[in-house]
N, C-alpha and C positions, 0 to 999 in steps of 0.2 A: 643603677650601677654607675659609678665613677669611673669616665676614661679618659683616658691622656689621646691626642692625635700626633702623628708624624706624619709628614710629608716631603718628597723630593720629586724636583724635575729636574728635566736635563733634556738638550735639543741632540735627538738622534739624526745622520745624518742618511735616510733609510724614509721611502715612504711607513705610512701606517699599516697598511698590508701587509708588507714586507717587515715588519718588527712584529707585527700582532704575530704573524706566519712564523716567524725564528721564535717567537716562546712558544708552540703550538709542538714543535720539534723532539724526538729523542736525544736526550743530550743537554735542555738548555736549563735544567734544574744542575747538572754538575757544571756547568760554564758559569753559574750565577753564583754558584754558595764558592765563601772564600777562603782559601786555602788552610785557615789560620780557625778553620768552624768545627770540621771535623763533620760535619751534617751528611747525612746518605740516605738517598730514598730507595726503599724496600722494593723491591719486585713484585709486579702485580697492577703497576699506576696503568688504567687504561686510554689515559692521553685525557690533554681537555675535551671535557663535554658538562654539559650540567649532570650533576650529580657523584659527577668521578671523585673517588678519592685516593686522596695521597697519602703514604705512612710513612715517617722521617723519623731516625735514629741520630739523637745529638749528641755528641762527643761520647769519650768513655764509658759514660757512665749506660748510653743506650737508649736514655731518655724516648717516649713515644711520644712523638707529633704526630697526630691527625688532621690532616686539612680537608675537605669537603669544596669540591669546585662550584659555582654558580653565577646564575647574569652573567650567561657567556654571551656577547655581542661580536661577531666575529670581525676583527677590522677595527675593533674600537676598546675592546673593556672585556676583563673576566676578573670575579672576583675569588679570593678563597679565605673558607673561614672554620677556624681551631672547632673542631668537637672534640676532642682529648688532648690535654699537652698541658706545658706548666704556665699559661696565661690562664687566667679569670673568661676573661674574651678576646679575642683576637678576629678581626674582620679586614682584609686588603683588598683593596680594590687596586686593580692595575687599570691604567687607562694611556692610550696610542691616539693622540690627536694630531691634525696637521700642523706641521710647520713651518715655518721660511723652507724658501728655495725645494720645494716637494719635500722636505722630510717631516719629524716626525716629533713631538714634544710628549715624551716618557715621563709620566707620573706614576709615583707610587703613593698610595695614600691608606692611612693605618690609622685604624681607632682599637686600641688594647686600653685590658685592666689587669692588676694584679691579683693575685690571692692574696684575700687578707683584708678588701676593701680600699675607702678613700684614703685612709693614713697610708697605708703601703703605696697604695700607685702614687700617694702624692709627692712621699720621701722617695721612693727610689725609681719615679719616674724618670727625672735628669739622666741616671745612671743608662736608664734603659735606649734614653734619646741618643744619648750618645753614642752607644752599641750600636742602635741601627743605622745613624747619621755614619758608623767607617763601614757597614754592610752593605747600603744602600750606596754609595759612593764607591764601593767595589765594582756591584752590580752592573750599574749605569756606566761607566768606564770599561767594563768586560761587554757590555750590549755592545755599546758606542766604536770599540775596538774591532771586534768580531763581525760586525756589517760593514763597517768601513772596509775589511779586507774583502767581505763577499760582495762590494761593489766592485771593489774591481779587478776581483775575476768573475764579473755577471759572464761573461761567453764561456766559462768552463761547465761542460754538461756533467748532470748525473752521473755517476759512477758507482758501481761496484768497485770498495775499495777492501784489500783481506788486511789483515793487522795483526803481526804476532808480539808477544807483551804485551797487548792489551790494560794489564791490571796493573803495569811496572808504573813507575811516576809519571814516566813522558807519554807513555799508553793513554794514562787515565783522562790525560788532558788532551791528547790528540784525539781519541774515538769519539766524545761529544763533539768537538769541533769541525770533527767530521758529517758529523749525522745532522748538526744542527745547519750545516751549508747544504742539507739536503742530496749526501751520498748515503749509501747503502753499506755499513761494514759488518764483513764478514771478523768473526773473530777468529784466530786459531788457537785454539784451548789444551792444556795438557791432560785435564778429569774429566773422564766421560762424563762424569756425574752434571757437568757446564755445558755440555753439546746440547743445543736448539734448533732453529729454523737461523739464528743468527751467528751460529757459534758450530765451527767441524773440530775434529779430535788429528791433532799431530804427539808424539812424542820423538824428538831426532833421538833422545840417546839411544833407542831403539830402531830408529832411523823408520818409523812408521809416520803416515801423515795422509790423511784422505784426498788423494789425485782427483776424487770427482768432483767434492766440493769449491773445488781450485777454477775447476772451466767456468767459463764466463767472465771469469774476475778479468778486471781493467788494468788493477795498479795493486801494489803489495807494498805496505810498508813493514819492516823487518828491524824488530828492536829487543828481541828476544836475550837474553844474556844473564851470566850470573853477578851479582854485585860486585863489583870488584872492591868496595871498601867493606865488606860484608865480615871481614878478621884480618889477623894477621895471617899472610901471605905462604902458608904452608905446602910442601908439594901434592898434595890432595886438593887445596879450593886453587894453587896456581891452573893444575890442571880441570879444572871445572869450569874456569875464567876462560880456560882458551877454548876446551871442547865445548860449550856453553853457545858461543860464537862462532866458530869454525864449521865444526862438525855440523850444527844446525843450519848454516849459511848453504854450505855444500850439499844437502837433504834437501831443499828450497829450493836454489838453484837447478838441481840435477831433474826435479819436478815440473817446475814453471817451462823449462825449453820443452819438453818431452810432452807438452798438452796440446790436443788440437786446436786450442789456439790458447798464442799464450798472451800474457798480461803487456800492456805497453809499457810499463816501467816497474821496473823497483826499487824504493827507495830504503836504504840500507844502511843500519846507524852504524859508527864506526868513531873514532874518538881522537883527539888533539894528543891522546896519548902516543899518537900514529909517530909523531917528531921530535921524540923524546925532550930530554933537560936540555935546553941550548943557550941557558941564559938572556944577555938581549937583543940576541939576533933575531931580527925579524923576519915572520912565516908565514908561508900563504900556499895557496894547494899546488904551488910549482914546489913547493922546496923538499928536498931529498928526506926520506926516513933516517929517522934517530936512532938511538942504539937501545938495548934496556929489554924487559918483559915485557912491558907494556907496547912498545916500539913491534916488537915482534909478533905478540896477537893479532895486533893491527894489521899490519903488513898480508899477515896469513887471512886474515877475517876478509880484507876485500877482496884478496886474490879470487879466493873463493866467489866471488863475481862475477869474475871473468866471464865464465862460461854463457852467463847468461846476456852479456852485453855480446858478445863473439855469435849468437843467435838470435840480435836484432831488436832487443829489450835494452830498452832505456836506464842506464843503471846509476844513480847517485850514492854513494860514498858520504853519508851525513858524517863529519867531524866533529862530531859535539865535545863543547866545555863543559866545566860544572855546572848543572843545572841551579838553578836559585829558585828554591820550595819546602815552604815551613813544611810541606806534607813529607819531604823525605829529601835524600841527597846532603849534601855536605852541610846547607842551611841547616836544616832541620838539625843536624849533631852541634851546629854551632849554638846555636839559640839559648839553651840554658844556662852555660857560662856564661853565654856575653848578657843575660837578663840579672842574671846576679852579683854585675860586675864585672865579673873575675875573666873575662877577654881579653885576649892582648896577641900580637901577631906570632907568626913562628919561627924558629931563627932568626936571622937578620933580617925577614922583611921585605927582601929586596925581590924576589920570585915573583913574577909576570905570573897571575889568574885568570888564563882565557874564562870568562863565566858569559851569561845566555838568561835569560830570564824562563822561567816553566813555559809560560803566554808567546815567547819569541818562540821556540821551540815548536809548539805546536805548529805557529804559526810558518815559521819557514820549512815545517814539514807541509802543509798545505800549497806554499806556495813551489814548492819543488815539485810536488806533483801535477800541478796547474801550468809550468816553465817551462814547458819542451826543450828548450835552449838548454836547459841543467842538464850536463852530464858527467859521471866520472869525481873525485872528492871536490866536496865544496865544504868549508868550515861553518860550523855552525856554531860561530860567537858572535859576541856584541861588539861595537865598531869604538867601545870608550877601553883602551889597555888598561890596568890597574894591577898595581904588586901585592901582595900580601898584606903588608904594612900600610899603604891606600885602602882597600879592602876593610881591614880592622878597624882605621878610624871611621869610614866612612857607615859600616855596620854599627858601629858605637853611637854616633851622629843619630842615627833613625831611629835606635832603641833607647837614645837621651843616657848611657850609660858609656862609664869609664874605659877604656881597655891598658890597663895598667899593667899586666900580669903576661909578659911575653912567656911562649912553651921554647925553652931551649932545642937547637937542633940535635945535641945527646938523648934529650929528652923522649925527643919524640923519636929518634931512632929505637930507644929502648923498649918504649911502649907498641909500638907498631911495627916493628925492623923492617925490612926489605919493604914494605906498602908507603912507609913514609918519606923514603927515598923520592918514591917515586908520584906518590897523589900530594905528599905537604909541603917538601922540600924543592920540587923539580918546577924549571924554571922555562916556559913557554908564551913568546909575544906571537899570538898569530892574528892575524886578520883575516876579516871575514871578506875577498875581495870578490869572488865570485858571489855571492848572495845581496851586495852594493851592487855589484855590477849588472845582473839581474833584478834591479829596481825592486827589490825586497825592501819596503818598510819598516824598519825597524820599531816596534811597540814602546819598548824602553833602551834606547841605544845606552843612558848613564846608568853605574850602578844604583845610584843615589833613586831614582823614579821607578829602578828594578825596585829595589830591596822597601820601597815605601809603599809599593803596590802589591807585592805579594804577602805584607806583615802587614798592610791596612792602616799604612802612619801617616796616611797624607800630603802633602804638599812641602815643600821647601817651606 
């Protein structure tokens, strides 16, 4: 059989233990695959060991991959190899050697064939190198990231941490980042049919939530909510946007003081929507609430806090921007346009886009909960400001395509009414000064290393 080889290193900055140990993890199979894969492993994997296997569903179509673990050397090497899927053969060996200054030199190393034999792997080998050379270079960047923060918070212990939204985009990325720093999450699920040994049942519109599964828990993060770009802004999904958040906050809240013993913090998402349109006055968690719907959720979503910070509980107020993730949020609706050209900014252009990378996000929720110091709202954006019209070229820039084609603000009033007022057209400079100020690291502070990192383009 005819095989092509790929290989990549990369100096991790993490003993070999401590890397071998973080892929060994719940969680580090979704930290690795790239946002832009669509890849999901079936339920059922029973962790590395020899003989274990994995079943992966690839994009739409469902596609089966079979892996089969083996040569597991613990500290050093494990490898895994295709018995079902759309290679010929497929054989990886991962290997964790030492390197400068105690860490760790990350190899990946790959001997594939195609179907169809040597004329196939030969012509569409390149094609294939390529694919794994932006997958591979995801990976080792997401390794390399992710220890680097779990260096330095090594003095943060174990935790039982609870997580509601879970499944939502910032969920999906926060629960492995969690589990792979070696906490414990609890999920809170709304379908009986999801309750485990990992997962207890709440529904707030019912205002039910299992109080027992709750004792023990340490820290809660609270991201539950309904889309807010999910349609146009009707008095039905207004009121779902707000109950969604409120009401569920208040149900939480009213729980967490009332245990015998309750959680040392909650960390509680909340949004930049909090400061309404202010044009280019610049914002930061001193500055007074805006006006607007959006304005007013907010407002009512933290209050709803109160009660728990007033009984001793640690409470941060996450202010998130736009998230930036081809898997969903405003990216992902931008993407096809702007791949087929036909991108261009919206109205004049001139509207401040607090935006946050998916990977910062995770990550300053990790570090919020590791920051005792953190309490009360702290914004959860990137420290680079950018307008709409910045934004546009800059997204243009990384996808090598045009944005010629601006959406007039008629336009988009007519299309979206009252939602475009407020998520296209509204104009918000904040800064992230409590999260700088708390020596948060920023992953990707510029759009430009956000947007090439979550769409796998590479470097400047």
């Amino acid at each position: 059989m005819h095989t092509r080889r790929f290989q990549r290193r990369s100096p991790i900055p993490a003993p070999p233990d401590a890397v071998y140990a973080w892929h060994t993890r719940p969680g580090a199979f979704a930290r690795l695959t790239p946002p832009w894969e669509g890849v999901t492993l079936e339920p059922g994997f029973a962790g590395l060991r020899d003989g274990a296997v994995a079943v992966l569903r690839i994009g739409a179509s469902g596609m089966k991959w079979v892996a089969r673990h083996s040569d597991i050397q613990p500290g050093r090497q494990f490898v895994d190899e295709q018995t079902e899927g759309p290679f010929a053969h497929w054989r990886h060996t991962h290997r964790f050697t030492p390197g400068g200054d105690g860490g760790t030199q990350l190899e990946d190393d790959i001997a594939y064939a195609l179907p169809g034999g040597m004329l196939t792997t030969t012509l569409l080998g390149p094609l294939v190198d390529r694919k794994l050379a932006r997958m591979f270079a995801f990976r080792h960047r997401q390794t390399r990231d992710d220890l680097s923060q779990l260096q330095s918070l090594s003095r943060m212990p174990p935790m039982k941490i609870a997580v509601t939204g879970s499944t939502g985009l910032v969920g999906s990325a926060l629960v492995p980042l969690l589990s792979t720093a070696g906490h414990e999450v609890l999920r809170l699920v709304r379908s009986r049919d999801e309750v485990d040994e990992g997962a207890a049942y709440w529904r707030p519109s019912e205002r039910v939530i299992d109080r027992d599964a709750l004792e023990g828990v340490d820290v809660v993060v609270h991201l539950a909510g309904v889309n807010i770009a999910a349609g146009r802004w009707t008095k039905k999904l207004k009121k779902l946007i707000r109950d969604s958040r409120v009401d569920s906050t208040t149900l939480l809240c009213d729980t967490l003081v009332n245990l015998d013993r309750r959680p040392k913090a909650l960390i509680c998402a909340s949004a930049i929507g909090y400061y309404g349109s202010r044009g280019d006055e610049v914002l930061d968690e001193d500055s007074a609430a805006g006006e607007g719907f959006l304005a007013d959720v907010c407002i009512e979503w933290e209050h709803a806090t109160r009660i728990a910070s007033q009984k001793g509980i640690r409470v941060v107020n996450a202010r998130l921007g736009a998230v930036l993730s081809p898997a969903g949020g405003a990216l992902a609706k931008m993407l096809l346009p702007f791949k087929l050209g036909l991108g261009g900014r919206i109205g004049d252009g001139r509207q401040y886009m607090p935006w946050i990378s998916i990977d910062d996000v995770a990550g300053a929720f990790l570090h919020a909960i590791a920051t005792e110091s953190l309490e009360g709202p702290v914004n959860f954006v990137a420290p680079e400001e950018v307008t709409n019209r910045q934004f546009t070229r800059t997204l243009g820039r990384v996808l090598r395509r045009p944005t010629m084609f601006p959406v007039p603000a008629l336009a988009a009033r007519l299309a979206f009414g009252e939602m475009a007022e407020h998520l296209l057209l509204a104009s918000t400079r904040v800064k992230p000064r409590r999260l700088e100020a708390s020596a948060y690291a920023f992953r990707h502070p510029t759009l430009e290393t956000a947007l090439r990192h979550v769409l796998g383009k590479g470097a400047t």
